[in-house]
C-alpha positions in Angstrom: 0.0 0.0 0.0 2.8 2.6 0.8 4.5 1.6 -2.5 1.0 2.2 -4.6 1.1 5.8 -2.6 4.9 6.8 -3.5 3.8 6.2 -6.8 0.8 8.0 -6.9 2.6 10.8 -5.4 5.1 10.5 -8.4 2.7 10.6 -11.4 1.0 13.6 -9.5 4.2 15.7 -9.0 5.1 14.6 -12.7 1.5 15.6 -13.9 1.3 19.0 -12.0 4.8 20.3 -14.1 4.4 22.8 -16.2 6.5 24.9 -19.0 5.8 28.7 -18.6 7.3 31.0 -21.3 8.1 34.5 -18.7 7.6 37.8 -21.5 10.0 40.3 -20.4 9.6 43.7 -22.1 12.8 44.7 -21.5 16.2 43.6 -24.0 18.5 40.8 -22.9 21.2 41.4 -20.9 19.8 44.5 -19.5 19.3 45.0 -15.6 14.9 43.7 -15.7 16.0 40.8 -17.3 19.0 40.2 -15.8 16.8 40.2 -12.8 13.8 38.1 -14.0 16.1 36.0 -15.3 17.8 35.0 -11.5 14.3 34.7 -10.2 12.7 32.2 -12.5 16.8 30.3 -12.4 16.1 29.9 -8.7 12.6 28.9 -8.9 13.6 26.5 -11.2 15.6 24.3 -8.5 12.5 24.6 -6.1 9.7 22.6 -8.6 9.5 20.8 -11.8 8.5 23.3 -13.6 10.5 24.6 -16.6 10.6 29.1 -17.1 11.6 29.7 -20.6 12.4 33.7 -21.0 11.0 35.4 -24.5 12.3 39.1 -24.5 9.9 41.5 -26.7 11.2 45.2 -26.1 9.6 48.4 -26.9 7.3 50.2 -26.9 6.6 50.8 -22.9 6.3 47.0 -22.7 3.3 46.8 -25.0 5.4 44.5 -27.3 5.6 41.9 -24.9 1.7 42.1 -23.5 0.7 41.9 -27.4 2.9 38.9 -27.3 1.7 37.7 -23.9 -1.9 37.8 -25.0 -1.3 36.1 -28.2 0.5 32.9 -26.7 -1.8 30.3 -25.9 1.0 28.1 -24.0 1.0 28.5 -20.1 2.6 32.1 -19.3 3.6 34.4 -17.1 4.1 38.5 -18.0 6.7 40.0 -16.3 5.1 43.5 -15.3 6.2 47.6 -14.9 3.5 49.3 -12.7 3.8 51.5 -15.9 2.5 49.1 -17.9 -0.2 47.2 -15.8 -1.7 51.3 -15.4 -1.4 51.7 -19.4 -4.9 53.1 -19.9 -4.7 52.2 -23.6 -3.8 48.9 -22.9 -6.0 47.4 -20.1 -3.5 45.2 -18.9 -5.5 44.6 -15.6 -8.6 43.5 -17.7 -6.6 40.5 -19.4 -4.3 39.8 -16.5 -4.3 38.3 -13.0 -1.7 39.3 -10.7 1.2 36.8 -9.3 3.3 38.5 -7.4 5.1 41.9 -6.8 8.5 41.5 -6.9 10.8 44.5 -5.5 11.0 48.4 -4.6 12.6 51.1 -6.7 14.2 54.4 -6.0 15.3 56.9 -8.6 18.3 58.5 -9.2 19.0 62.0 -11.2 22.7 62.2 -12.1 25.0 64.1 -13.9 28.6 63.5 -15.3 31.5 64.9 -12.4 32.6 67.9 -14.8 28.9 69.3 -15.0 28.1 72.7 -13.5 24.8 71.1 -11.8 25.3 70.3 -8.5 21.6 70.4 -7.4 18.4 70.1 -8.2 17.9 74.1 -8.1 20.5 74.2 -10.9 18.2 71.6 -13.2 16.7 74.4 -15.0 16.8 76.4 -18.2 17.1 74.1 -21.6 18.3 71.2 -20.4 18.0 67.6 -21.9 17.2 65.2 -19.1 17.0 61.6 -20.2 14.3 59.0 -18.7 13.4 55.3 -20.2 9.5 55.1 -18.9 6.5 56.9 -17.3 7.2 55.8 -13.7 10.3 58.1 -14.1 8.6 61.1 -16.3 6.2 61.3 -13.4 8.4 61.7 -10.5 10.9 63.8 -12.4 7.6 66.2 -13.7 6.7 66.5 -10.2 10.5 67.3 -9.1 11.8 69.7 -11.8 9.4 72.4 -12.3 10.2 74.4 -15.2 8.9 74.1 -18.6 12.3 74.8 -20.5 13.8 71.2 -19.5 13.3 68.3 -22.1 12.3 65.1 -21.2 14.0 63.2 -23.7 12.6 59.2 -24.2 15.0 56.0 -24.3 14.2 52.2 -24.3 15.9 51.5 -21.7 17.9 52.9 -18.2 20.9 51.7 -20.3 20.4 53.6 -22.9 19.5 56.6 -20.9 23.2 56.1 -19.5 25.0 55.7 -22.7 23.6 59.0 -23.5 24.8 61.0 -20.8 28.6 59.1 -21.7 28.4 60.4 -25.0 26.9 64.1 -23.4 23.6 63.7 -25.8 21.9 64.6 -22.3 22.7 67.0 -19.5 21.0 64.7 -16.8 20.1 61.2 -16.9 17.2 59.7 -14.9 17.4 56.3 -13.9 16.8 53.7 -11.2 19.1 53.6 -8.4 19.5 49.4 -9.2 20.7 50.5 -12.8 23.5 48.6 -13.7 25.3 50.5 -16.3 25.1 53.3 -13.9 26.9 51.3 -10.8 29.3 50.4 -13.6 30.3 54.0 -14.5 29.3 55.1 -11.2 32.8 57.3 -10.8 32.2 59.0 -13.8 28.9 60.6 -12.0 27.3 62.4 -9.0 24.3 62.2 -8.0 22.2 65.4 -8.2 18.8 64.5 -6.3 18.4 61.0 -5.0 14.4 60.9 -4.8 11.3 58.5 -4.7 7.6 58.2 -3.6 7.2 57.9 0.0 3.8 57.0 0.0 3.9 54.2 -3.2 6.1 52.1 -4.7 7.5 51.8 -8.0 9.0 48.4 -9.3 8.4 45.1 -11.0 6.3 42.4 -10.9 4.5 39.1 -12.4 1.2 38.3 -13.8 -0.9 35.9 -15.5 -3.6 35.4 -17.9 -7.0 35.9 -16.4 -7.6 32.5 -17.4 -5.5 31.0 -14.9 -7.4 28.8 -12.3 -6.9 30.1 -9.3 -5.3 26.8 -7.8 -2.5 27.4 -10.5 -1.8 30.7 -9.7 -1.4 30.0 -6.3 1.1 27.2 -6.7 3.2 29.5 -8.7 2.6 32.4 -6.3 3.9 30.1 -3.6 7.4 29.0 -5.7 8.4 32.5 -6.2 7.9 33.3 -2.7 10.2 30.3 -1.8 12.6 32.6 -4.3 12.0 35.3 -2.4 13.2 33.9 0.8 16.4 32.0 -0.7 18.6 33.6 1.2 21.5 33.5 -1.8 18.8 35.1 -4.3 18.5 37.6 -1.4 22.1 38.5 -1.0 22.1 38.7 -4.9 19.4 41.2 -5.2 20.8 43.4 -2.4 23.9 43.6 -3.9 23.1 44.3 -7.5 19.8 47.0 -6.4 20.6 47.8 -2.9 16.5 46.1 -2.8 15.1 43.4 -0.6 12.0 41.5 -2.5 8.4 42.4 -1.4 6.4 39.0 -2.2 3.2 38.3 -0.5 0.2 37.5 -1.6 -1.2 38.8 -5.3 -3.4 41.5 -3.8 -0.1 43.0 -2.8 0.3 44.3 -6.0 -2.9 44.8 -6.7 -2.9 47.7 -3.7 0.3 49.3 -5.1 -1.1 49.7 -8.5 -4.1 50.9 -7.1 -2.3 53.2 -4.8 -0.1 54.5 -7.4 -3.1 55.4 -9.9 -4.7 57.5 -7.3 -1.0 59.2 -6.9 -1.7 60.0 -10.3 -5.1 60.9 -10.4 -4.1 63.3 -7.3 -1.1 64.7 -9.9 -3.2 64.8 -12.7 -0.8 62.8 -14.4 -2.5 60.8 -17.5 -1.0 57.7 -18.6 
């Protein structure tokens, strides 16, 4: 009888794995995926099932929900909060949350031989780079006057690249950026800021066709992640960040919370 059981336990761990392809709007090799990368790595050793990474950048992640939505194999949609609050897209309407996954801070930087020092300095026609909404909105609510150009890029290395090559007089950028703690000699910091009352950051969801049960199962793997405590020492030591986890309606209140920050700022997506 306990053999029969063993074996029934086997088929039914064998039955229950699952390949998930993970969309990532970001390029590879650039700090998100680098990132979603480790997570879904380390979630790999703790169950059977198999992450496969697809990375569709562009276009403020809509590349990859487009994608997402069109794949009919089991999936999961790594998420920007600038993304799942994409009015246009309705991201929230298609998709179940899984889990937020960690905290940002921002960072507004110049090169050492600048003549900013501050952020009263940032004024005038300037050409501040920034690589999605989440940062337009804090900087708009930081620098004040309408002569400074927020200049567009794909991504926070991009943004970078461009203040190397003095396209830009500022670049805006996540604190966690890695092409920035690679150069970070080469800069100083002009106003280190963020949110105190929301959070900005990354996440995962699912399609809204997910039973529950599923979700749930894979909600309680990446937690595991969460509380490895070599993925922890990893993900403080590349972003100075600890990861949030919890239960999906976690990130359902911080997208929540940060809508009504920008309803409150009149900020439209």
């Amino acid at each position: 009888m306990k053999k029969l059981f063993l074996i029934f336990a086997m088929v039914c761990s064998i039955a229950q794995a699952e390949t998930y392809r993970v969309y990532v709007s970001f390029a590879a090799g650039s700090s998100p995926d680098v990132l979603v990368r480790k997570v879904f790595d380390t979630a790999q050793t703790k169950t059977n099932d198999t992450f496969v990474i697809f990375n569709k950048p562009g276009a403020d992640g809509s590349i990859a929900y487009r994608a997402f939505l069109e794949d009919i194999s089991p999936k999961i949609l790594a998420t920007t909060t600038s993304l799942l609050l994409d009015t246009n897209l309705n991201v929230q309407d298609q998709t179940k949350s899984l889990i937020f996954y960690y905290k940002l801070g921002f960072l507004l930087v110049a090169l050492k031989d600048s003549n900013l020092n501050n952020i009263n300095d940032v004024k005038g026609k300037l050409n501040v780079g920034s690589a999605g909404r989440n940062q337009d909105v804090l900087l708009k609510s930081l620098v004040k006057d309408p002569d400074v150009q927020i200049i567009r890029y794909t991504s926070d290395n991009d943004v970078v690249s461009g203040l190397l090559r003095k396209d830009l007089d500022l670049a805006n950028i996540s604190d966690g950026n890695f092409a920035y703690k690679g150069n970070k000699d080469k800069f100083k910091v002009i106003s280190n800021y963020d949110v105190t009352d929301i959070t900005f950051g990354g996440g995962f969801s699912v399609h809204k066709s997910m039973p529950q049960s599923e979700l749930m199962r894979l909600n309680s793997v990446i937690n595991e992640v969460f509380q490895d405590e070599e993925f922890r020492k990893w993900l403080f030591d590349r972003l100075g960040k600890i990861p949030v986890g919890g239960k999906p309606e976690v990130q359902d209140k911080i997208v929540n919370d940060i809508r009504s920050y920008y309803e409150k700022h009149n900020y439209v997506q």
